[in-house]
Backbone bond lengths (Angstrom), bond angles and torsions (degrees), N, CA, C in turn:
res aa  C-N    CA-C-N  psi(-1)  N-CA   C-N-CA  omega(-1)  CA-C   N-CA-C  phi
1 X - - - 1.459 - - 1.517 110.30 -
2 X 1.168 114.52 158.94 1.761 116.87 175.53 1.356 115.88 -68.53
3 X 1.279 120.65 135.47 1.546 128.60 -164.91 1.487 92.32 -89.21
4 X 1.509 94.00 140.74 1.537 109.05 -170.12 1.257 127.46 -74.28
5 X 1.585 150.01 163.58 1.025 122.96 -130.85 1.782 64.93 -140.89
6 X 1.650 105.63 147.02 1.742 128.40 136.13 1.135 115.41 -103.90
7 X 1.772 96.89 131.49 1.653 97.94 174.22 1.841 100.51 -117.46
8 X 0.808 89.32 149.30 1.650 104.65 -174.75 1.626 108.79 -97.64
9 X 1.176 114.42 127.03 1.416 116.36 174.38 1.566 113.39 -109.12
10 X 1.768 97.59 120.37 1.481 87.86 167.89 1.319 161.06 -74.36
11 X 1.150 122.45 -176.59 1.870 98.76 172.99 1.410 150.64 -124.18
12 X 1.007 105.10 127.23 1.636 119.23 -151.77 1.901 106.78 -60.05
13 X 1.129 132.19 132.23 1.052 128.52 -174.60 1.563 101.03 -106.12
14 X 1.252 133.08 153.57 1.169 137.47 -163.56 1.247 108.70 -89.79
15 X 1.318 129.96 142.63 1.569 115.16 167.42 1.463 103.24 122.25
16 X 1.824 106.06 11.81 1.923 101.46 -152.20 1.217 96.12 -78.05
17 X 1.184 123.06 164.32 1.963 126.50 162.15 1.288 111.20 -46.20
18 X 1.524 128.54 156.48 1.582 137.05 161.55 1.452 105.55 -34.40
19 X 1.528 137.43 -67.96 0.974 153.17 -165.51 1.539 99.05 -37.95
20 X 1.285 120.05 -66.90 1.619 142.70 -151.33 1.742 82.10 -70.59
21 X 1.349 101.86 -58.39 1.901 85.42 -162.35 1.474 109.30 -49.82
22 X 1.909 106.16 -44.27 1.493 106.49 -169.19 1.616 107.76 -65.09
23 X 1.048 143.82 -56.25 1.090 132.13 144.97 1.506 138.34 15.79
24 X 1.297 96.48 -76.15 1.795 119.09 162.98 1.165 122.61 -59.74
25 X 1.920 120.65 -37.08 1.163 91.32 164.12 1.411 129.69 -106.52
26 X 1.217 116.08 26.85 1.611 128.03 -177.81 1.392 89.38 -99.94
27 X 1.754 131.82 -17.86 1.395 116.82 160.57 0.768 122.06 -60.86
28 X 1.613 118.10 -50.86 1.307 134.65 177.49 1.643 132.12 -47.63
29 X 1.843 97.08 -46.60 1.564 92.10 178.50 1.348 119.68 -94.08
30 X 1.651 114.79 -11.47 1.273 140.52 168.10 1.113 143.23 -42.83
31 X 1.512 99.42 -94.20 1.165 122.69 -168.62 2.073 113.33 -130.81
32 X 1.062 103.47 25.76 1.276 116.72 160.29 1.650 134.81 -79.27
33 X 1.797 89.78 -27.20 1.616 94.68 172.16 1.898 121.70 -78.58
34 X 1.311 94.98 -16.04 1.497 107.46 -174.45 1.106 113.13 -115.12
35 X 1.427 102.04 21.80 2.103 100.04 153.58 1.162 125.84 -77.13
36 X 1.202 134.86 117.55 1.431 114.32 -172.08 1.449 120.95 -90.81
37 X 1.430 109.45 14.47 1.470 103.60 139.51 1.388 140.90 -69.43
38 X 1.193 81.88 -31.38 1.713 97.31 -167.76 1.548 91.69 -79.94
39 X 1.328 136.26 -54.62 1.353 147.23 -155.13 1.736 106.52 -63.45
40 X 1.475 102.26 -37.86 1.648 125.73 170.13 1.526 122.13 -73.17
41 X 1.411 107.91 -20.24 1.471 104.50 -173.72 1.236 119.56 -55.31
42 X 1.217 147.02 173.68 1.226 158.18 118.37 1.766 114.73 -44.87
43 X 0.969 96.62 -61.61 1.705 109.08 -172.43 1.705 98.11 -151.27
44 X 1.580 111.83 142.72 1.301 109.12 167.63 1.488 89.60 -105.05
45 X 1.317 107.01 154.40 1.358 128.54 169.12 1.563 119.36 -95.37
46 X 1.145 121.03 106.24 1.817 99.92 -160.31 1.654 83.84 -113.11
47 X 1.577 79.20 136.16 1.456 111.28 164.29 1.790 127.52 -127.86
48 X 1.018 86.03 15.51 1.672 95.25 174.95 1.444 101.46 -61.89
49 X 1.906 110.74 166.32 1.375 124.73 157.09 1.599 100.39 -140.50
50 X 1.873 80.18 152.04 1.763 82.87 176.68 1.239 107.59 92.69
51 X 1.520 103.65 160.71 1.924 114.35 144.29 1.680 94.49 65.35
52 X 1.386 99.21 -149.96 1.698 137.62 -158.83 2.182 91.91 -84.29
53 X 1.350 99.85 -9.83 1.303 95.35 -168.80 1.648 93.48 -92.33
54 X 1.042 123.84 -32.06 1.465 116.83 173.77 1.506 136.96 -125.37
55 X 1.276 101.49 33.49 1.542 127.48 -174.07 1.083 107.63 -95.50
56 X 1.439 122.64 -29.11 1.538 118.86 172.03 1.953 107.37 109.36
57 X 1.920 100.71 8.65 1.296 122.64 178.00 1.381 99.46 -81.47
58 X 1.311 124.39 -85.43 1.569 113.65 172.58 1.707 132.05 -39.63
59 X 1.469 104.51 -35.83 1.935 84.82 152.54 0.971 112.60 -114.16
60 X 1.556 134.00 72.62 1.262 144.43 115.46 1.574 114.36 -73.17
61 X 1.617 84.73 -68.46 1.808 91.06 178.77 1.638 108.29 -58.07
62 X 1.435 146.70 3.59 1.379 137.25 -172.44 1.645 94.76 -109.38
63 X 1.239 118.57 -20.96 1.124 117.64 -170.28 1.624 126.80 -86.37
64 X 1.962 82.60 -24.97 1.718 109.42 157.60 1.278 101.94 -67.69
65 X 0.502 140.94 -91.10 1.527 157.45 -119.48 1.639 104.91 -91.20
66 X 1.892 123.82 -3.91 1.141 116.43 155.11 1.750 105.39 91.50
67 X 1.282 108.63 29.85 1.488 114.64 -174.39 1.166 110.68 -130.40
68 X 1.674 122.17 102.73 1.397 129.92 -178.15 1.680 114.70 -62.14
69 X 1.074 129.25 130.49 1.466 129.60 175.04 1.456 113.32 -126.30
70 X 1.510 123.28 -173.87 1.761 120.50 -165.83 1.874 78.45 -112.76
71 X 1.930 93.14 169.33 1.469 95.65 -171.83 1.679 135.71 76.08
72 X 0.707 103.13 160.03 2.000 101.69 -176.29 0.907 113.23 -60.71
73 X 1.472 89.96 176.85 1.611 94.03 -156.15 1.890 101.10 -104.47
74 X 1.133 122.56 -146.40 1.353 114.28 172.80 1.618 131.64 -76.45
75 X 1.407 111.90 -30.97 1.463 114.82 167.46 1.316 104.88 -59.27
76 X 1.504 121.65 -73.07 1.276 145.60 -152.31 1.632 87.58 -46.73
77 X 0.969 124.64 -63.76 1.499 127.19 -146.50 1.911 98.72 -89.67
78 X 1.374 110.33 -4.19 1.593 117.72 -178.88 1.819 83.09 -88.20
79 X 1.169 110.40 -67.65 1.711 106.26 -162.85 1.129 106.83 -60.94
80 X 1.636 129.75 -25.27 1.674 114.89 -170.25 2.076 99.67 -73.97
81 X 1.181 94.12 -26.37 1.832 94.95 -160.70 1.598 80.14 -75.20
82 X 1.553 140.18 -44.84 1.518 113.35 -168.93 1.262 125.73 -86.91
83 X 1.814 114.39 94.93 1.207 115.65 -154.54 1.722 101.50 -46.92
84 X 0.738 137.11 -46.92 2.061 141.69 -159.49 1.250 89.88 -64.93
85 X 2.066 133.32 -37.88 1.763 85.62 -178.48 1.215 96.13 -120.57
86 X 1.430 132.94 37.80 1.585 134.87 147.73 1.318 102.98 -66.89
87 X 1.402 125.56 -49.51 1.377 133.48 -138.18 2.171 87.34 -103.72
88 X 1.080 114.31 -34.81 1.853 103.93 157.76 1.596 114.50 -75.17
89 X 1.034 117.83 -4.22 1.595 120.10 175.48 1.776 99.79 -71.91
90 X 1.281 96.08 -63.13 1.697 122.82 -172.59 1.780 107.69 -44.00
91 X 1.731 104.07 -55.75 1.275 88.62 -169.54 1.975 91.23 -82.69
92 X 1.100 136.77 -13.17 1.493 110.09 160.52 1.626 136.32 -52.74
93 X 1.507 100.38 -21.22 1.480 111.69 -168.44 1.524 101.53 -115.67
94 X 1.402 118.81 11.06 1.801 122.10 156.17 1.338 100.23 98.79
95 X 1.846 127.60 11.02 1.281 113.92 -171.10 1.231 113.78 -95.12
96 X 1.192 135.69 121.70 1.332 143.67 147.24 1.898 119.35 6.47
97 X 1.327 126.02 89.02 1.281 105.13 -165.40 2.175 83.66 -132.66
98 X 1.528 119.58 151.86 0.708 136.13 -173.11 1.727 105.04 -80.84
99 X 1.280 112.73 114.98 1.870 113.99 163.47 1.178 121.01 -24.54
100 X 1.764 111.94 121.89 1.553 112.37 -168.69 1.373 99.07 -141.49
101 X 1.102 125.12 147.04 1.481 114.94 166.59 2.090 103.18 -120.67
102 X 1.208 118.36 -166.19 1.643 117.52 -178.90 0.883 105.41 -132.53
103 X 1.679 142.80 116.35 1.142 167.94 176.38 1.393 95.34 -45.09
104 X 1.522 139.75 118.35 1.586 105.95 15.06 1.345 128.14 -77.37
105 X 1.207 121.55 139.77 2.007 107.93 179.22 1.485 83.57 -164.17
106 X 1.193 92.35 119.99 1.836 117.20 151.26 1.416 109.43 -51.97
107 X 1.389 93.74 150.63 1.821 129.26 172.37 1.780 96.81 -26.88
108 X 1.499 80.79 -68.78 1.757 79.56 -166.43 1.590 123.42 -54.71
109 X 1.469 103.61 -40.89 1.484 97.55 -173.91 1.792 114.45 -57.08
110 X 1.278 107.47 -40.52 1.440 112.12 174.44 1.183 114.77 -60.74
111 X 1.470 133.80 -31.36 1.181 147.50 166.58 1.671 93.56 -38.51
112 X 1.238 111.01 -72.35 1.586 139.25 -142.54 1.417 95.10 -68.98
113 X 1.020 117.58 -59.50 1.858 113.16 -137.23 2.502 80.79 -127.17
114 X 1.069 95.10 13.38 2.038 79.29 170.31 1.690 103.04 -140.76
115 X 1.389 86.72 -39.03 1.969 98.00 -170.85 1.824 111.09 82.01
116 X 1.150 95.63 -165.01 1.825 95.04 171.72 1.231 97.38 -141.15
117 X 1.779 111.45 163.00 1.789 102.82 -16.01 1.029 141.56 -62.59
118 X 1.266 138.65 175.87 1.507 133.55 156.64 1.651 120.03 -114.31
119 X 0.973 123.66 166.92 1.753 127.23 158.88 1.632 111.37 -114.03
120 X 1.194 85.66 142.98 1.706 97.23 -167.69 1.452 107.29 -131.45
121 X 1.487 121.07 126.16 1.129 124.20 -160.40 1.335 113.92 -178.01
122 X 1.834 111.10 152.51 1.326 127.21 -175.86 1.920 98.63 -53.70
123 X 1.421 108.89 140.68 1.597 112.04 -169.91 1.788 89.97 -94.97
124 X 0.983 155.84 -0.35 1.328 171.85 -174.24 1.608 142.94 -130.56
125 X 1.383 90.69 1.40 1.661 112.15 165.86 1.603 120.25 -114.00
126 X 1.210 116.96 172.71 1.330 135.03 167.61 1.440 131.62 -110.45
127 X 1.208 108.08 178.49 1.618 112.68 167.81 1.952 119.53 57.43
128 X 1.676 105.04 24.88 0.754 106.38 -173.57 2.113 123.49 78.80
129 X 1.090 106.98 -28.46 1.443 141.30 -174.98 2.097 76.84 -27.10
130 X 1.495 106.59 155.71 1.494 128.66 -174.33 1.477 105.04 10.39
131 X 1.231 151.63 53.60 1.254 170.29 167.65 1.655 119.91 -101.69
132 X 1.301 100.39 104.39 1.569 95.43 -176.37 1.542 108.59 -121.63
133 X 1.092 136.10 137.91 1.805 150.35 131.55 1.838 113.94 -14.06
134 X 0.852 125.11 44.88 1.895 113.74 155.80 0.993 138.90 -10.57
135 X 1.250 144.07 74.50 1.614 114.61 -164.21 1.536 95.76 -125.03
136 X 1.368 125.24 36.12 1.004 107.84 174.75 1.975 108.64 -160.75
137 X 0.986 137.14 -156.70 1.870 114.49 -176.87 1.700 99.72 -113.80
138 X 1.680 98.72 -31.08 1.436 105.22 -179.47 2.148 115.53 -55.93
139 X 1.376 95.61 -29.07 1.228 102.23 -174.50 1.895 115.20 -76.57
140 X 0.990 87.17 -10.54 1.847 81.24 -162.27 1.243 122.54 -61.74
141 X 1.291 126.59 -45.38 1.733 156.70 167.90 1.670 84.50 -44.95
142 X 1.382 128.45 -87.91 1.536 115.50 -169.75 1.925 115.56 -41.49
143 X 1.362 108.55 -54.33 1.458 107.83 -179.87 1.929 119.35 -44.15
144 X 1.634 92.67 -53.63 1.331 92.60 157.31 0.943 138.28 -12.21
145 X 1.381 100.15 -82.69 1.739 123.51 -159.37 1.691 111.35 -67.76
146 X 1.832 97.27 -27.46 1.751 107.02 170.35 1.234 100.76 -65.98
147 X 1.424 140.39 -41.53 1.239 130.00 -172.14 1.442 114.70 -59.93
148 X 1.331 90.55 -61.36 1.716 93.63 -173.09 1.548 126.08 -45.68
149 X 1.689 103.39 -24.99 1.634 114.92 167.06 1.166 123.25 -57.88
150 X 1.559 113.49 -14.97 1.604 126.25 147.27 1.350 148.14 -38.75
151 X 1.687 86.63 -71.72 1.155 120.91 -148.96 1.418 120.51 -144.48
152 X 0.966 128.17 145.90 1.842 113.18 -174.81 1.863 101.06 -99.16
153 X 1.268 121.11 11.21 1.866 124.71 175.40 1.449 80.90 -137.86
154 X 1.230 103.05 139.81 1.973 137.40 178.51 1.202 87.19 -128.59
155 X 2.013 127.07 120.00 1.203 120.28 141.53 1.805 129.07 -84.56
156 X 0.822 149.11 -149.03 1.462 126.16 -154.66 1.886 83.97 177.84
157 X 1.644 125.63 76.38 1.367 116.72 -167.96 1.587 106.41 -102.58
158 X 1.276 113.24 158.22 1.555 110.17 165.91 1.669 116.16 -80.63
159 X 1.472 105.97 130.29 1.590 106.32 -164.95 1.775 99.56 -60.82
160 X 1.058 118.72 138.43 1.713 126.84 141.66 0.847 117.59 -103.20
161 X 1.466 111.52 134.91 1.622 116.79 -169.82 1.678 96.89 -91.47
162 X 1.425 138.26 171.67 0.986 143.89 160.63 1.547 114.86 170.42
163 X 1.624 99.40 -168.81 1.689 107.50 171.53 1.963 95.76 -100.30
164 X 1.645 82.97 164.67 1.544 99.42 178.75 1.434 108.98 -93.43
165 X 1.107 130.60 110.59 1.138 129.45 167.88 1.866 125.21 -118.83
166 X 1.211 114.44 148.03 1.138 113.08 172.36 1.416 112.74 -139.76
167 X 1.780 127.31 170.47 1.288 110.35 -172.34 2.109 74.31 -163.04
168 X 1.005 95.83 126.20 1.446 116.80 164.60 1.717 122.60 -71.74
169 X 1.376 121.83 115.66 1.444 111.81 162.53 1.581 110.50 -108.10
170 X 1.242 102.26 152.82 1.602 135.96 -175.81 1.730 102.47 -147.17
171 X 1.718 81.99 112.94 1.217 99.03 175.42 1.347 140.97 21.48
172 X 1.665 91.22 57.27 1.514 126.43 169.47 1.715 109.87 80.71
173 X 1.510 104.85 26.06 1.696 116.04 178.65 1.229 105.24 -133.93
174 X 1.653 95.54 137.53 1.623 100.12 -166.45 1.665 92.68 -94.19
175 X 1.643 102.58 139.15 1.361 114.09 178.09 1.372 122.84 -89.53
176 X 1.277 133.73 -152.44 1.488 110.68 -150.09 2.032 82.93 -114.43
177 X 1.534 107.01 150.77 1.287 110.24 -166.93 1.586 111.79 -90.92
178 X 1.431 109.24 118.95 1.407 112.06 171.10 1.527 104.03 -91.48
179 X 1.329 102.30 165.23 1.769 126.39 172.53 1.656 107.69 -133.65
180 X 1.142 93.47 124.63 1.695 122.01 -174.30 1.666 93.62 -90.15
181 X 1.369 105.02 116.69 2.035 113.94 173.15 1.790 85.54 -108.52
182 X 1.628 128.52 106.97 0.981 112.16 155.72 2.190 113.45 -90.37
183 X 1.073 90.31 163.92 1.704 96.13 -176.47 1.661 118.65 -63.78
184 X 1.192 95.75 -35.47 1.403 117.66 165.17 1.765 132.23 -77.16
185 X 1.207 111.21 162.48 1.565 108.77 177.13 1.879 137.15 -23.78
186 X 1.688 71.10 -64.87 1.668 116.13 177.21 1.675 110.87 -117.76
187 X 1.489 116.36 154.96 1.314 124.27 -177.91 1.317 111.04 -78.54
188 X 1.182 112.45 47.84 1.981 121.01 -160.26 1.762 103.14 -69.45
189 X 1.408 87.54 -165.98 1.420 98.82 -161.65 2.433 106.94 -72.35
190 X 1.053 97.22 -38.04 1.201 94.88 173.54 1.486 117.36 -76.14
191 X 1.535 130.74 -32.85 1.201 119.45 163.06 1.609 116.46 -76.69
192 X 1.044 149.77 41.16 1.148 159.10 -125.74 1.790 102.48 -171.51
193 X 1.433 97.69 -57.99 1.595 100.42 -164.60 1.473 119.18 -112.21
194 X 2.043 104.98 -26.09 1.219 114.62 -179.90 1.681 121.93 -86.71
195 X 1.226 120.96 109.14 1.470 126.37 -174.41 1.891 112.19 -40.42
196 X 1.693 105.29 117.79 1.277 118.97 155.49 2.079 91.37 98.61
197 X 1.559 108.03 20.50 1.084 102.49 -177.77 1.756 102.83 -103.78
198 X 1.239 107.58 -3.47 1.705 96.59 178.44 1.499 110.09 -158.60
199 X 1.273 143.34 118.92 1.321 140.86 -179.85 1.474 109.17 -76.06
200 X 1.591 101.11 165.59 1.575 101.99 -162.48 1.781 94.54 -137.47
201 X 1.145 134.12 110.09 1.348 119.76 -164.34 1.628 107.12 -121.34
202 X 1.213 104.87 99.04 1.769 108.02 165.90 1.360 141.46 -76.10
203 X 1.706 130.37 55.13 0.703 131.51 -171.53 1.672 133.63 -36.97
């Protein structure tokens, strides 16, 4: 029989022109079922970020259409991208999640119930993408309004300061823990993507 094919999906970086999104998703609701790569695969391997690639839009339509892929499935990957009910999942299941409220909220309430600083950001994007640092009351109204150029939900979080850490699992084993030094404040979108902007140290 014919040996089965992986197709690799690439990845979308946030920030693309109007054109590129519309594009993507007229691939998406389109003309994705009648690729005959995709239709031939064995398994797609998705590696997208962002967007329609991790909203739980592309495996919806894979799930129509009878095409097994790696990664969650469409809920899973709809609730992780909306930070507000990832982050009510968390405090249901005892996890530790940082004070947030949902834009709209006046000076004061953030005052009241987060303090400063805060982070302010699209509740439905990644990579840091329209996300700004607060540290002050005059600032909030501008951070906002960057968010919303996102996203149609702005969450409104209390900053934690800390180190960046990450630790990889494979098949239910925790891998060895790196720490991300970006050059910048925060692990934002340019230390993230732009080469020699953030070290990664695996002890």
């Amino acid at each position: 029989s014919r040996p089965g094919r992986v197709v690799g999906a690439g990845r979308r970086r946030e920030g693309a022109s109007v054109d590129r999104e519309a594009l993507e998703h007229g691939l998406l609701l389109s003309g994705l079922a009648n690729l005959a790569a995709v239709r031939e695969a064995e398994v797609l391997f998705l590696a997208l970020h962002g967007g329609h690639g991790e909203d739980g839009t592309l495996q919806t339509i894979l799930d129509m259409i009878g095409v097994p892929y790696t990664g969650s499935g469409p809920i899973g990957s709809a609730m992780a991208m909306a930070k507000d009910i990832a982050k009510r999942l968390f405090q249901e299941a005892g996890i530790p999640t940082a004070k947030w409220l949902m834009a709209p909220a006046t000076v004061l309430e953030v005052e009241t119930r987060l303090g400063w600083p805060v982070v302010v950001k699209p509740s439905k994007q990644g990579s840091t993408v329209g996300l700004t640092v607060v540290r002050s009351p005059g600032d909030l109204a501008a951070a906002i309004n960057e968010a919303y150029r996102h996203d149609d939900e702005v969450m409104i979080e209390a900053f934690v300061p800390g180190r960046e850490l990450t630790v990889g699992i494979l098949d239910g084993v925790a891998l060895s823990v790196g720490e991300i030094i970006p050059r910048h404040e925060i692990f934002d979108y340019e230390c993230k993507y732009s080469p020699v902007m953030a070290e990664e140290f695996f002890p």
